[in-house]
Structure formats: structure tokens, C-alpha cells
MARKOLLUM-590875 format. One record per residue (C-alpha): residue number from 1; x, y, z. Coordinates in steps of 0.05 Angstrom, whole numbers, plus 32768, in hexadecimal, padded with zeros to 4 digits. Example, Ala and Ser with C-alpha at 12.3 -4.5 7.8 and 13.67 -1.06 7.14 Angstrom:
<k 1 | x 80F6 | y 7FA6 | z 809C>
<k 2 | x 8111 | y 7FEB | z 808F>
This chain:
<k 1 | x 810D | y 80D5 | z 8051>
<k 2 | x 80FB | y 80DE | z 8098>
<k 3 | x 8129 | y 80E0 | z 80DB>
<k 4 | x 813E | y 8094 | z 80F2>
<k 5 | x 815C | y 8083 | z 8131>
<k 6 | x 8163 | y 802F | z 814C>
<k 7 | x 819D | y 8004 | z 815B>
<k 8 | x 81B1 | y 7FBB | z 8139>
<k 9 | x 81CE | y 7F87 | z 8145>
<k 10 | x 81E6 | y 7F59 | z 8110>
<k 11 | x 8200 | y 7F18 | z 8122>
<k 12 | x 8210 | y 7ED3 | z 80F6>
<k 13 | x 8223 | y 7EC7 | z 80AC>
<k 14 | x 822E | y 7F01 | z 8084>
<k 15 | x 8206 | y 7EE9 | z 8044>
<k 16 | x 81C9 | y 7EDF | z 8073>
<k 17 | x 81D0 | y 7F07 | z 80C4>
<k 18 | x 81A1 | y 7F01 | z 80F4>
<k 19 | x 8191 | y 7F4A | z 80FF>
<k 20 | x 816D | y 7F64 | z 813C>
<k 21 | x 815B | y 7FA5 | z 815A>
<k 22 | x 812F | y 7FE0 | z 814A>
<k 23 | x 8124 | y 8014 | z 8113>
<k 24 | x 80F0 | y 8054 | z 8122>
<k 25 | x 80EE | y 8083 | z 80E5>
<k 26 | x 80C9 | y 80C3 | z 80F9>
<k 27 | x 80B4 | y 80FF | z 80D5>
<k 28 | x 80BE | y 80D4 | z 8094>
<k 29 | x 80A0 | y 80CF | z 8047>
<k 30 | x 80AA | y 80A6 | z 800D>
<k 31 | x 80A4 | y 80D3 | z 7FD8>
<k 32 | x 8092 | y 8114 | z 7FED>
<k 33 | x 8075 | y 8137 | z 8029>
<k 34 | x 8021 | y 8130 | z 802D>
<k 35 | x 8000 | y 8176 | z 8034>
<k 36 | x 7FDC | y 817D | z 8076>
<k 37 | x 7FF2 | y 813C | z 8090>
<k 38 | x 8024 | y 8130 | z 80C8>
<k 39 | x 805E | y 8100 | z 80AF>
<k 40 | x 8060 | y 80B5 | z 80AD>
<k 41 | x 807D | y 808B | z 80EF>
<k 42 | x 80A8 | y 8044 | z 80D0>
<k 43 | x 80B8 | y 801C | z 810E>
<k 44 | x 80DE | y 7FDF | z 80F2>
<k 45 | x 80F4 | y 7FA3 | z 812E>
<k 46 | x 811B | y 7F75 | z 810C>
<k 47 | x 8120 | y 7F26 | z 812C>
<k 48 | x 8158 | y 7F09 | z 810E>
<k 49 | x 8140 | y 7EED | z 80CA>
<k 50 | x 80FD | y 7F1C | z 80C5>
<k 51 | x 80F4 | y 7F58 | z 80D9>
<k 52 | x 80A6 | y 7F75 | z 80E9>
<k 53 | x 808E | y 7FB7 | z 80C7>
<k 54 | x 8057 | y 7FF0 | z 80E5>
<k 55 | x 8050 | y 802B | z 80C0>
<k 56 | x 8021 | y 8064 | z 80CA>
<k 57 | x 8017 | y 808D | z 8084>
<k 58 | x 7FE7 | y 80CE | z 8095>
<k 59 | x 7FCD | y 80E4 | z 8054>
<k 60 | x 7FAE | y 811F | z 8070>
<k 61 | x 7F9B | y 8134 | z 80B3>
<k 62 | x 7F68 | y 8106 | z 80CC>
<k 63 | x 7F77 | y 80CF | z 8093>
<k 64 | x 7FAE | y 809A | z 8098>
<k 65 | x 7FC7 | y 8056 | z 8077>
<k 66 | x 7FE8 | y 8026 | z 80A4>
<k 67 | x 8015 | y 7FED | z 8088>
<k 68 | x 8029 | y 7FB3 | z 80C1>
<k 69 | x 8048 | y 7F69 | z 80C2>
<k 70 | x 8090 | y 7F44 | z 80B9>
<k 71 | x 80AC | y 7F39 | z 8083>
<k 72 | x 80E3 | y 7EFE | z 807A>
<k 73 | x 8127 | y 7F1B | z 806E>
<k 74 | x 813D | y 7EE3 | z 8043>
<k 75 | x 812D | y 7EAD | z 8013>
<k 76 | x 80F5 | y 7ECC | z 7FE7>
<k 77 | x 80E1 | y 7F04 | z 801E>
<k 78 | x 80A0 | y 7EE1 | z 8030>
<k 79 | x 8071 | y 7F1D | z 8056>
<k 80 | x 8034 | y 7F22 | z 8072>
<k 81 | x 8018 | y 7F63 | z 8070>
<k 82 | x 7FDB | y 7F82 | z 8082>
<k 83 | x 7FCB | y 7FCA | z 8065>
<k 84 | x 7F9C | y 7FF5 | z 807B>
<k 85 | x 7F76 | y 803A | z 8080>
<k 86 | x 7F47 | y 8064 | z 8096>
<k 87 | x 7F07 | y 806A | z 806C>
<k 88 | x 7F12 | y 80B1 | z 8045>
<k 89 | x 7F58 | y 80B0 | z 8035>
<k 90 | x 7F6B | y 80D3 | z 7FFA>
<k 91 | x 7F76 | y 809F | z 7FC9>
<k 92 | x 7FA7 | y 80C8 | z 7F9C>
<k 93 | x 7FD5 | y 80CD | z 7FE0>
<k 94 | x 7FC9 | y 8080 | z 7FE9>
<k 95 | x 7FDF | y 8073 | z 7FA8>
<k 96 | x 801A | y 8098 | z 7FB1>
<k 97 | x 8029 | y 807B | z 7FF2>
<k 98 | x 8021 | y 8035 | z 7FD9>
<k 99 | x 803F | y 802E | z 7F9A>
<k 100 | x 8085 | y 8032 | z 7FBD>
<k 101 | x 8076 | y 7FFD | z 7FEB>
<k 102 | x 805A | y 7FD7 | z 7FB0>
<k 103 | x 80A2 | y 7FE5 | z 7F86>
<k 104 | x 80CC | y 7FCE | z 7FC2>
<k 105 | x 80A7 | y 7F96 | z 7FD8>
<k 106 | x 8093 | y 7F86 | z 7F8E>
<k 107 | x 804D | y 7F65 | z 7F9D>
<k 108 | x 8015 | y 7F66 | z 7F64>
<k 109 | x 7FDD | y 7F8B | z 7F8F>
<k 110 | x 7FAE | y 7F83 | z 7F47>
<k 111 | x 7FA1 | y 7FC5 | z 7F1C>
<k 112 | x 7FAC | y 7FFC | z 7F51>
<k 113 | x 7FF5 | y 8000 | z 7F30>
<k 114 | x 7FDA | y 800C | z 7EEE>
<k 115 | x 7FA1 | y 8041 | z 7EF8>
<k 116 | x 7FAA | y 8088 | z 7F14>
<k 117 | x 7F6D | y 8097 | z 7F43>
<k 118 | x 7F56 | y 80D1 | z 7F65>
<k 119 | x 7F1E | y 80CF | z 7F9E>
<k 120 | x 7F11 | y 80BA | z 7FDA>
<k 121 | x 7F14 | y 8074 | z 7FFD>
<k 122 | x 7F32 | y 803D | z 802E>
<k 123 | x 7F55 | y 7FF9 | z 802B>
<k 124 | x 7F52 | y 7FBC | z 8053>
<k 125 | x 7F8A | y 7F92 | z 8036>
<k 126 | x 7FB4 | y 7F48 | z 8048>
<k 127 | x 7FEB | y 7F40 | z 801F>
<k 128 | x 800F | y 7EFB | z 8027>
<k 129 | x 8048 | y 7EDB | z 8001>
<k 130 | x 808A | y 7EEC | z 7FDE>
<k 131 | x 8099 | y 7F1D | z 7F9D>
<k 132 | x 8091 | y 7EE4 | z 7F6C>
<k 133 | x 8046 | y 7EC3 | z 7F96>
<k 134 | x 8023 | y 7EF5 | z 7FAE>
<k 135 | x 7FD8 | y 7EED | z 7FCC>
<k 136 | x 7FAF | y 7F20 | z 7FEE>
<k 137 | x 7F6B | y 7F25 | z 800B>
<k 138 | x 7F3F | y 7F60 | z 801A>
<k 139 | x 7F24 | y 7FA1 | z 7FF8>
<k 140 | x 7F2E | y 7FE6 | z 7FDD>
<k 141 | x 7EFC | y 800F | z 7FE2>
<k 142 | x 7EF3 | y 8051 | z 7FB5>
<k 143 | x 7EBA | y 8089 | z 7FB7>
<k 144 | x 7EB5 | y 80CB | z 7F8B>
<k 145 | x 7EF5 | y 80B0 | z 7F63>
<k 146 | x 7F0F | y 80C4 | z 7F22>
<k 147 | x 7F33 | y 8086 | z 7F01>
<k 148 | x 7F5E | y 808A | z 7EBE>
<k 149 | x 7F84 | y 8045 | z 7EA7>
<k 150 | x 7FD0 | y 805D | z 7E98>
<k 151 | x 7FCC | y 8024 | z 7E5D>
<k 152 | x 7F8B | y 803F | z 7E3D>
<k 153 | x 7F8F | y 8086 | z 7E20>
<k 154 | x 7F4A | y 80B0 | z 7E2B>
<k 155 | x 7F2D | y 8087 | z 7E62>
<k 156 | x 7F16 | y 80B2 | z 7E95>
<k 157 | x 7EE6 | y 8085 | z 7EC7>
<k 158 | x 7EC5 | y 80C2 | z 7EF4>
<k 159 | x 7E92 | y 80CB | z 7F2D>
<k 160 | x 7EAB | y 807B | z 7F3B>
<k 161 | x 7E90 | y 8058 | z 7F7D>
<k 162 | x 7EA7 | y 8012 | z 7F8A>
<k 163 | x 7EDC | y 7FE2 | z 7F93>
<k 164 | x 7F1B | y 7FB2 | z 7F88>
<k 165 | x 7F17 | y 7F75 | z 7FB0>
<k 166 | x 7F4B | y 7F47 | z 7FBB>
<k 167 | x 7F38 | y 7EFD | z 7FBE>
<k 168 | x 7F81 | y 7EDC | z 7FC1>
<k 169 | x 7FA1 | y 7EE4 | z 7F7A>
<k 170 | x 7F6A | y 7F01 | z 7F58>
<k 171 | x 7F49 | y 7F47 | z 7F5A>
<k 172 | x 7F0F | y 7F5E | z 7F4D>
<k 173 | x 7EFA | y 7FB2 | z 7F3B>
<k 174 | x 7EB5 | y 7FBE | z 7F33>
<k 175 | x 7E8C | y 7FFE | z 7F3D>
<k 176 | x 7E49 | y 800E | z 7F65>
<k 177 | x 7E48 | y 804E | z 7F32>
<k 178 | x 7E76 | y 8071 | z 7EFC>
<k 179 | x 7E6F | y 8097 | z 7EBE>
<k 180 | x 7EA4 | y 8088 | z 7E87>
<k 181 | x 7EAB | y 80BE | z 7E5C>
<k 182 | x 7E74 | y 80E1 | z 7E73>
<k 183 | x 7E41 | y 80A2 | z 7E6C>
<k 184 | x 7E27 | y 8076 | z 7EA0>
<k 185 | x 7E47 | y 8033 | z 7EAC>
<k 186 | x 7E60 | y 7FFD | z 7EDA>
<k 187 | x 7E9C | y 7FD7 | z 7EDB>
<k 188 | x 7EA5 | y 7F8D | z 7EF8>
């Protein structure tokens, strides 16, 4: 939701237009407004068969997560995105923020789908490719984090320092500290 304002032009084939103009969504959120943060800014510029994204996600009021790059239009909606934050963003927010992206756009970005985390942290992120080949490069970094794994029942990962990297299709979480239930232990 937010308030959009741009013009279009669509010209060619109606199956596959060339579309160009401008789209600038102010005062806007994908799920629900952030507490004591100032709404997101989408400015969409579309080129005929791409159009290039830049949004600007505060997640509170000195904390923000910034998505940017084109993404192809057509046949298999290549992108080529780079998303990134600030260093103390609250990583419940991020999640929030991000899993929508990750639902439209439909890219594997490794376990942060499947774990609900609290904390702090940042990201430094390239995603490349199309729904069915994704690849990304770069890190998420967590501090002070609780972690629980929606698949595995009473698996509370607390106190957790560390991070996911990205190394094209594979990912990597490991931890600098944690407890797990309580006890001491790392994760790689």
C-alpha cells in the first residue's frame, strides 16, 4: 500500500509491450506499517523490456534496507539485484520486509525463508538470475539473535552471533556464538 503517482507508455505487441515511463510509490509498505520508521520510497523506471527497481525500506528510524537493479520483463524475468542495509537493522522487520520480495520474485535466498529470527544485523546481498537459476553472492550478518527453524519443533538457537554467506548457489550459516537450548554450541 503506499501513494503511487508516474505515467506509461506502452507501445508494440500486446503479448510482450515495450513499456516505458516512471513509477514513485511513497509513503508505502508491504505488509504492514513499521513502528517508528518513516514509510518505504519504490521508484520503478521501466525501459521497454526491463524495468530498474530502488527501494528504500526504513525499519526503524535510523535503520533501512535498500533493494536496487532491473529486472527483465520477459522471458524468465532475469534480475540483478543488489540488497542492502544498514548494520543494526532489526532482523524481525527485515524478514518481514523480504519475504515478500522473495514470494514475488520467487528466488531461493537459502534458509532465511525457513527460520524465524529475532535480533539485530545487516545484509550485503547480489542476487542474479531468473526464478528457476538463481545465484547470489554476499552476506547476512546477525548479532544478539534468537533463531527457531519453522520445520524443527523446540529449537530455540539464542544469544546467536554470526552469519549466512552466499557463495553463488550455496549458503553457508554458521555462528561466532549461540546457545541451543540453553547449552553452548556452534553451527557451520
Amino acid at each position: 500500500k503506499g501513494d503511487a503517482a508516474g505515467n506509461l507508455e506502452i507501445k508494440g505487441k500486446a503479448d510482450f509491450p515495450n513499456i516505458y515511463g516512471k513509477i514513485l510509490v511513497a509513503n508505502a509498505y508491504m505488509v504492514q506499517p513499521i513502528p517508528d520508521a518513516d514509510k518505504a520510497i519504490i521508484k520503478i523506471m521501466f525501459k521497454g523490456d526491463k524495468l530498474d527497481l530502488d527501494v528504500k525500506v526504513p525499519t526503524s528510524r535510523t535503520e533501512t534496507v535498500y533493494v536496487t537493479g532491473p529486472i527483465n520483463l520477459y522471458n524468465g524475468k532475469h534480475a540483478d539485484l543488489n540488497i542492502t542495509s544498514t548494520d543494526n537493522v532489526d532482523l524481525k522487520t527485515a524478514q518481514i520486509v523480504l519475504n515478500p520480495l522473495h514470494e514475488i520474485l520467487h528466488f531461493e535466498i537459502g534458509p532465511v525463508p525457513i527460520m524465524d529470527i529475532k535480533g539485530k544485523g545487516g545484509i550485503n546481498l547480489h542476487v542474479i538470475g531468473t526464478r528457476e537459476n538463481p545465484h547470489g553472492w554476499g552476506q547476512f550478518r546477525f548479532k544478539n539473535a534468537t533463531v527457531s527453524f519453522l520445520d524443527i519443533h523446540n529449537m530455540l538457537l539464542t544469544n546467536g552471533s554470526g552469519t549466512l554467506d552466499f557463495d553463488n548457489q550455496n549458503t553457508f550459516f554458521q555462528t561466532q556464538s549461540a546457545s541451543l537450548n540453553g547449552k553452548p554450541v556452534t553451527v557451520k
